[in-house]
C-alpha positions as CSV (number, residue, x, y, z in Angstrom):
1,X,98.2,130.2,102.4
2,X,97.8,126.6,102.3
3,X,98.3,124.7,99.2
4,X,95.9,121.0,99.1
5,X,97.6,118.9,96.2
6,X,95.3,116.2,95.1
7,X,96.9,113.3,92.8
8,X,94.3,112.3,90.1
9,X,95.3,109.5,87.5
10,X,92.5,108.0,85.5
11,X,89.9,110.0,87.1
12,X,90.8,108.7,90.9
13,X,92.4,110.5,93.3
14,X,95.2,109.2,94.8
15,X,96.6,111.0,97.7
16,X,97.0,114.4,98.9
17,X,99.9,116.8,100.1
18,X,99.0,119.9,102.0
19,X,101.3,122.6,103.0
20,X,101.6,125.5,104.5
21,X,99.6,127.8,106.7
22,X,96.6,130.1,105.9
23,X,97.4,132.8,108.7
24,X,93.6,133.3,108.8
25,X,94.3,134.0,112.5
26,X,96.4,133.6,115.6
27,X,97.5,130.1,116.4
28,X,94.3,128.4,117.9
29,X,91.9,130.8,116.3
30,X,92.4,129.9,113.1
31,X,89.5,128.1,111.8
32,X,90.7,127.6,108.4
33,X,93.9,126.1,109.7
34,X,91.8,124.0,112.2
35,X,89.4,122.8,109.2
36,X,92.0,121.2,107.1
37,X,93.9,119.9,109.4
38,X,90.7,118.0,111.4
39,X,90.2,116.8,107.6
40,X,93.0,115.5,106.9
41,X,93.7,114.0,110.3
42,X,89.8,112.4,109.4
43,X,90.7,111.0,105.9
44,X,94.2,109.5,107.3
45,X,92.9,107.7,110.1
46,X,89.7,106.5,108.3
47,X,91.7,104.9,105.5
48,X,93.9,103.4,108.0
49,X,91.7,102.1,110.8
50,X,88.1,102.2,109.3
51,X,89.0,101.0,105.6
52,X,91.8,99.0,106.3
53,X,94.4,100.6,103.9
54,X,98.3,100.8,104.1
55,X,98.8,104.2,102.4
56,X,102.0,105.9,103.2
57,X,101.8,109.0,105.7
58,X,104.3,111.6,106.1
59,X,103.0,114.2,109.0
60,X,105.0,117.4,110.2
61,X,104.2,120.4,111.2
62,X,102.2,122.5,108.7
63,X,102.6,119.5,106.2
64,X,101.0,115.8,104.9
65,X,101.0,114.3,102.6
66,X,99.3,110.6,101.9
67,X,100.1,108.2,99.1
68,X,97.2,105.0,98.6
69,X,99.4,102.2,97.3
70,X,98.6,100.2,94.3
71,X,95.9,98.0,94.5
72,X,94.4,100.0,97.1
73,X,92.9,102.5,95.1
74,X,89.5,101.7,94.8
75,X,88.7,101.1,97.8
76,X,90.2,104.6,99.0
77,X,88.5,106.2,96.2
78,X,84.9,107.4,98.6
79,X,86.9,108.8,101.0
80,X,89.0,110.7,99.0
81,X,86.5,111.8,96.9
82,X,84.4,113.3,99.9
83,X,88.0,115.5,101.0
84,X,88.5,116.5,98.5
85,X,85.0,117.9,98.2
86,X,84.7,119.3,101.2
87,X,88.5,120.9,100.9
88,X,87.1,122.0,97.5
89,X,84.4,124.3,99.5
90,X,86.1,125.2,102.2
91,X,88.3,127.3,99.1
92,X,85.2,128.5,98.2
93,X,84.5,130.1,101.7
94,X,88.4,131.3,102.4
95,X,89.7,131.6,98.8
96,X,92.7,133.9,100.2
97,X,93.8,131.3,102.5
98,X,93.4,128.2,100.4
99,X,94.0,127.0,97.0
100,X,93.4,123.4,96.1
101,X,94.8,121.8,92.4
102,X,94.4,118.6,90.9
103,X,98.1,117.3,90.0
């Protein structure tokens, strides 16, 4: 299974950790696995090279996790938003395989 932690404070989400692995299928058939990661790997790199923001990235394998920093948060805020809405159907398709909270 793999666990999406969003941080919310004050309504705004604030970064993400994701864990774990949904066993959906075999390594590189696993669509669920290949989902999240492609959206996380998205929302990192957008923030970073498209948005221009410093969060801090931690990346191993079957893990991230991504901290905005202070100050940065609105300006993060669309992005992590849309993940988190997209994550938030992708449980809705594969609910045995992922399970997003709001922390």
């Amino acid at each position: 299974m793999i666990n999406a932690d969003f941080s919310v404070s004050d309504g705004r989400i604030s970064g993400f950790r994701i864990s774990g692995h949904s066993d959906y299928a075999d390594e590189g058939q696993d669509i669920v696995c290949a989902a999240v990661s492609a959206m996380s790997y998205l929302s990192a790199n957008t923030l970073t090279e498209v948005v221009g923001a410093s969060p801090e990235i931690s990346v191993e394998d079957g893990f991230m996790s991504l901290t905005v920093k202070k100050g940065e948060e609105e300006k993060c805020e669309f992005m992590l938003k849309g993940f988190y809405l997209q994550m938030k159907e992708l449980e809705k398709q594969y609910p045995q395989f992922l399970r997003i909270k709001e922390v």
